[in-house]
C-alpha positions as CSV (number, residue, x, y, z in Angstrom):
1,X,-16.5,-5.5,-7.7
2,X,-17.9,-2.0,-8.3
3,X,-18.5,-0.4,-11.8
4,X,-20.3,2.9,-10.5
5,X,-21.7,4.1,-14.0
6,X,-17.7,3.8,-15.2
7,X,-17.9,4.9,-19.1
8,X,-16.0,2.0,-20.6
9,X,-15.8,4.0,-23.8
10,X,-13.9,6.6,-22.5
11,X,-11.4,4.9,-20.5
12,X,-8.3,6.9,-22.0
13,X,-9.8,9.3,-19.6
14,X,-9.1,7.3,-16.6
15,X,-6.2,6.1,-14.7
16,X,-5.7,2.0,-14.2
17,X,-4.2,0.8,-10.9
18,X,-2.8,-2.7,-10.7
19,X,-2.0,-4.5,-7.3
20,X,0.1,-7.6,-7.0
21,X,0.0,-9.4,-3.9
22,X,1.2,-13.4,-3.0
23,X,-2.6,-13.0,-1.8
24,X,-4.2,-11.8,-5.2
25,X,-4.3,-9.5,-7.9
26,X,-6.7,-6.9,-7.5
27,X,-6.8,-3.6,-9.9
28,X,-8.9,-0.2,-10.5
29,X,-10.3,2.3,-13.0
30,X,-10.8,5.9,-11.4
31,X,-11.2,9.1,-13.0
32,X,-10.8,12.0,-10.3
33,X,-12.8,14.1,-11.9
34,X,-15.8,12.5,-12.3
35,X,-18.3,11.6,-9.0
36,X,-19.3,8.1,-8.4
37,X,-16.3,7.0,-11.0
38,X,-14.6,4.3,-9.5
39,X,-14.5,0.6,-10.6
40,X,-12.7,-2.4,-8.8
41,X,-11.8,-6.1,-9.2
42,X,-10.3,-9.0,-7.3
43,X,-8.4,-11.4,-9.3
44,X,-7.4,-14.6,-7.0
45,X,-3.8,-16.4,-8.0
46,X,-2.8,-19.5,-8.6
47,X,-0.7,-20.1,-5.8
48,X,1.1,-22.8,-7.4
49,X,2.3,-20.9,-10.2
50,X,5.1,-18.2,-10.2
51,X,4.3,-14.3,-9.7
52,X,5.8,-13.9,-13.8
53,X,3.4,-16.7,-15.1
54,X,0.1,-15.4,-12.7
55,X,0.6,-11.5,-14.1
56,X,1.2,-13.0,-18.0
57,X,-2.2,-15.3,-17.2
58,X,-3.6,-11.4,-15.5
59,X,-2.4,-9.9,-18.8
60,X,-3.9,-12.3,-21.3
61,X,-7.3,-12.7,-19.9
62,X,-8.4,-9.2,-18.6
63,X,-9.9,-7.1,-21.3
64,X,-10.4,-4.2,-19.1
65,X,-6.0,-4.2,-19.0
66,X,-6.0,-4.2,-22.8
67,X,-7.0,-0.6,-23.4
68,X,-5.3,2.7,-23.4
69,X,-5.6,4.6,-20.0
70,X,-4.6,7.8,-19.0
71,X,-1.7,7.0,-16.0
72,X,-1.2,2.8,-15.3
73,X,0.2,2.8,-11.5
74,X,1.5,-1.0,-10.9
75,X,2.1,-1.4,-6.9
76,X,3.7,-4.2,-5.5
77,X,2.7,-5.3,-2.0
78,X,6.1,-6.4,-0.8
79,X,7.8,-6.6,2.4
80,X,11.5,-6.6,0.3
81,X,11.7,-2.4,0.5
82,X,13.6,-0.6,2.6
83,X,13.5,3.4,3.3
84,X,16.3,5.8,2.9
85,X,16.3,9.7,4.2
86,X,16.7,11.5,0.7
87,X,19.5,13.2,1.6
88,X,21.9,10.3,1.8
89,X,20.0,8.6,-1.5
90,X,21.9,8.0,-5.0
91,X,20.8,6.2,-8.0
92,X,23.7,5.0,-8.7
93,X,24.3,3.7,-5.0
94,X,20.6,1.8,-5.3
95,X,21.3,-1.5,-5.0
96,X,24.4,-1.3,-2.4
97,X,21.7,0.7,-0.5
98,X,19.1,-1.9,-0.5
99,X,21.0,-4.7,-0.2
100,X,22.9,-3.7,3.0
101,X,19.1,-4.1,4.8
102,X,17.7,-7.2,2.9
103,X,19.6,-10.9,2.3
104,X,20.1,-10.8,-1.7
105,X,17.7,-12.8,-4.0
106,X,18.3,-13.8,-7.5
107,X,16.6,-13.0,-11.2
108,X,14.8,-9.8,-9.1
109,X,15.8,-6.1,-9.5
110,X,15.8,-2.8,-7.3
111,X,13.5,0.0,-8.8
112,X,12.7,3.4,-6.0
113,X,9.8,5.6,-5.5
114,X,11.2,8.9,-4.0
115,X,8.4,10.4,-1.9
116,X,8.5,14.2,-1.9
117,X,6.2,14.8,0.8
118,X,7.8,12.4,3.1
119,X,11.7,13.6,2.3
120,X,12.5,9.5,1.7
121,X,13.3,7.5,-0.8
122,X,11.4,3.7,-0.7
123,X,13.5,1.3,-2.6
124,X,12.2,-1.9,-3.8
125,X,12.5,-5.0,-5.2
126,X,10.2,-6.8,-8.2
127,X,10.8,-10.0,-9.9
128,X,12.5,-9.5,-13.2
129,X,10.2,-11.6,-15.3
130,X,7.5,-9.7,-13.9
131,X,8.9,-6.5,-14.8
132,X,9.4,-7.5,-18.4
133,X,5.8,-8.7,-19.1
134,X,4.8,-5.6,-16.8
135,X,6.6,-2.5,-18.8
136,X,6.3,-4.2,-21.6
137,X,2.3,-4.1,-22.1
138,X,2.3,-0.9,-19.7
139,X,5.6,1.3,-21.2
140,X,4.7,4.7,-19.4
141,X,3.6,2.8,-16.2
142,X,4.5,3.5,-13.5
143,X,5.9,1.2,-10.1
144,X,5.2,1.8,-6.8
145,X,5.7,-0.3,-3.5
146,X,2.8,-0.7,-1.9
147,X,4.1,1.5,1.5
148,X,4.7,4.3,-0.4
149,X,2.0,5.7,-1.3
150,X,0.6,5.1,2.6
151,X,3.9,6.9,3.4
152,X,2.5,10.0,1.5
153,X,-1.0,9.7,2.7
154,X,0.3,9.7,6.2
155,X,2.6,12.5,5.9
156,X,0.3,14.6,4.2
157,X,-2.3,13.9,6.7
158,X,0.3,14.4,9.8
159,X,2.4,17.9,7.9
160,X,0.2,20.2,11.0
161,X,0.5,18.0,13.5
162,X,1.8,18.1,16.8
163,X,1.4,14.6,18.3
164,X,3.0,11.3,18.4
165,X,0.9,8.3,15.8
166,X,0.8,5.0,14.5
167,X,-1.2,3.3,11.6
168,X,-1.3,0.0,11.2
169,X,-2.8,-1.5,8.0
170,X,-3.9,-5.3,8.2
171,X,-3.4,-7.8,5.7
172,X,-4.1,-11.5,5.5
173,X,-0.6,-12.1,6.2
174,X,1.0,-9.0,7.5
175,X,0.9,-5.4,9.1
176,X,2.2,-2.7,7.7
177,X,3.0,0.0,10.4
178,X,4.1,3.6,10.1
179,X,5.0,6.1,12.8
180,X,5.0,9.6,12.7
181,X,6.4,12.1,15.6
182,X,5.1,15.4,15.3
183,X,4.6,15.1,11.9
184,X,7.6,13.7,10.8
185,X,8.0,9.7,9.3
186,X,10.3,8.0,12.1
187,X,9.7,4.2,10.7
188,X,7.8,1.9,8.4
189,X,8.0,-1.6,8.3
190,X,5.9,-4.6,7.9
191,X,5.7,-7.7,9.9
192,X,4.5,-11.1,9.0
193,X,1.5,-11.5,11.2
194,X,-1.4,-13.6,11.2
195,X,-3.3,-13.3,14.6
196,X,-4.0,-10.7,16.9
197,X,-1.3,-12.1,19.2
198,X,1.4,-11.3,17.2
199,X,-0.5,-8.0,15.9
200,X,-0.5,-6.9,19.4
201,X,3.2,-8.0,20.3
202,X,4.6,-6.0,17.3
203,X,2.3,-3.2,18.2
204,X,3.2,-2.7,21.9
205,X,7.0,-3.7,21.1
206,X,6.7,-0.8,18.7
207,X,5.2,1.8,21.6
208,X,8.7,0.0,24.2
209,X,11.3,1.3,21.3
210,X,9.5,4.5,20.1
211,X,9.0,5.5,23.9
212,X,5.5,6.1,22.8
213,X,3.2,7.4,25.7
214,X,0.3,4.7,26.0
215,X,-2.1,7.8,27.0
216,X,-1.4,10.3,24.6
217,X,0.0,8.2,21.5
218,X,-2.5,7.3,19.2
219,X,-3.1,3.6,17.3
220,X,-5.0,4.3,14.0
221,X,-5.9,0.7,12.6
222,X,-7.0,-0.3,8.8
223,X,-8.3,-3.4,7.4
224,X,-9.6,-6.7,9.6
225,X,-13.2,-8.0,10.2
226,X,-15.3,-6.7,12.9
227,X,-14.6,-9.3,15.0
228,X,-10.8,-9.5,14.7
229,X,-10.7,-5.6,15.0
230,X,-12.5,-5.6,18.1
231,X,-10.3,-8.1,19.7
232,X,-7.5,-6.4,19.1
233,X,-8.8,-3.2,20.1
234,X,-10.6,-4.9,23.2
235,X,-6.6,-6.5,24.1
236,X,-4.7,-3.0,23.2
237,X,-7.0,-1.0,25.2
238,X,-5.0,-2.4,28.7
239,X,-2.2,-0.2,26.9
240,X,-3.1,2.3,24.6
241,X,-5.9,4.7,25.9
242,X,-6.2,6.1,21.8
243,X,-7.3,3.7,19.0
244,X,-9.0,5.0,16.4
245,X,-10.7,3.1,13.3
246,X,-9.8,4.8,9.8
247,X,-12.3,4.8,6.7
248,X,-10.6,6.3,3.9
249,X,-13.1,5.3,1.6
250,X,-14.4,8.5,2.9
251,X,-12.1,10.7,1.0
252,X,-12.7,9.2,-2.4
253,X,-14.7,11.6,-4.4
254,X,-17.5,8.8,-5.1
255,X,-20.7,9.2,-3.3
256,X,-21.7,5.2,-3.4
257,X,-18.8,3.2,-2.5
258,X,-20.7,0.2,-2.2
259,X,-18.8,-2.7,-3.4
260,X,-15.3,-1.4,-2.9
261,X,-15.2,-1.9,0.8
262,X,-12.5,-4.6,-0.1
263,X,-10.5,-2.4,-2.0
264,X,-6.9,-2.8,-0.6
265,X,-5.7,0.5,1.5
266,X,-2.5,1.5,-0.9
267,X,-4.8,1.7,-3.9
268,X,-6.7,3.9,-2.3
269,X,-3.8,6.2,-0.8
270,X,-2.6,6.2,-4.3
271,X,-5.6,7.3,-5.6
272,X,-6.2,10.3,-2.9
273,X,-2.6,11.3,-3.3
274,X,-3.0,11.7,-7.0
């Protein structure tokens, strides 16, 4: 956790970012237009509790989520989203959309984040008792899926480029990948890894169907120790001639970061792309 001189008086200044996760609840407070603004906190789950009665026990006993902010952003790191090319999206078609790629589930509903940047439209799914106790303490929030905001990071980072990439950001229990040829999105997905040998099988699958060149393509990774990150690059290096490590804590307008070197990558997409 990171307060960095945060005024806690003046928090309707600021905008509050909440991440749910199977893996934890994490949020942050961040006003752009202040340096060295940026506070962070990790909120483990009770994993044998539902995600509706973890967020109303979040809720309840988190002063810092009982104030008035500026923006709330809510993102939910998910692997139940599916991407649609904007020009064959509909509201009204939303669910029949999403539930053509993904096996239905009960007591959930579909909510979409159209990214302009990207030209796509990321629809999701969020548990319904979650979304109640969510909108109703946060009305103006609001929801993201966790990809999209990476999607817009990416794409704004890849609009002048003339090259074929991949980034691959690594969580405890999966990867989320996106791949971008000459600029342009051309897949994002996430896999449920938890080793370097699957990480590396989904990887160089991924280089087999894109017909990725494995000396001109480039690997971008996020996230993982030291060690597991140089295993994997140490394995993927027989393959891939370009693997690069990202930082994006670079980009955040906060000269000390110390503290919020934990602080999950979509946040902090989120928080760039603002």
């Amino acid at each position: 956790m990171s307060d960095n001189n945060v005024d806690f008086t003046q928090l309707e200044h600021n905008t509050l970012s909440i991440r749910l996760s199977t893996d934890g609840f994490s949020f942050s407070i961040y006003n752009p237009d202040k340096k060295n603004n940026l506070y962070y906190k990790y909120i483990p789950v009770n994993i044998q509790r539902s995600m509706a009665a973890n967020v109303k026990s979040l809720l309840t006993n988190t002063p810092e989520l009982n104030i008035a902010y500026r923006q709330t952003n809510i993102l939910i790191h998910t692997q139940r989203y599916t991407t649609i090319p904007f020009e064959l999206f509909e509201d009204e078609q939303m669910e029949m959309l999403f539930y053509q790629n993904l096996p239905k589930q009960n007591n959930e509903i579909i909510l979409c984040n159209v990214l302009g940047k990207s030209n796509v439209a990321v629809l999701f799914s969020i548990d319904k008792l979650t979304h109640i106790f969510l909108s109703e303490h946060f009305p103006q929030a609001r929801f993201f899926a966790s990809i999209s905001p990476q999607v817009e990071y990416f794409t704004n980072k890849n609009k002048h480029e003339n090259a074929h990439k991949v980034y691959a950001n690594f969580h405890e229990n999966d990867m989320e990948v996106c791949c971008y040829v000459n600029g342009k999105l051309q897949l994002a997905n996430t896999y449920s890894v938890t080793n370097n040998d699957d990480r590396s099988y989904y990887l160089l699958n991924l280089w087999k169907q894109l017909a990725l060149n494995p000396e001109h393509s480039e690997l971008h990774l996020i996230g993982l120790n030291k060690a597991e990150r140089n295993g994997l690059i140490t394995f993927l290096r027989q393959f891939i001639r370009k693997i690069f490590v990202m930082n994006p804590l670079s980009e955040i307008s906060t000269p000390s970061p110390e503290g919020i070197e934990d602080m999950p990558f979509d946040i902090l997409s989120l928080l760039i792309c603002e």
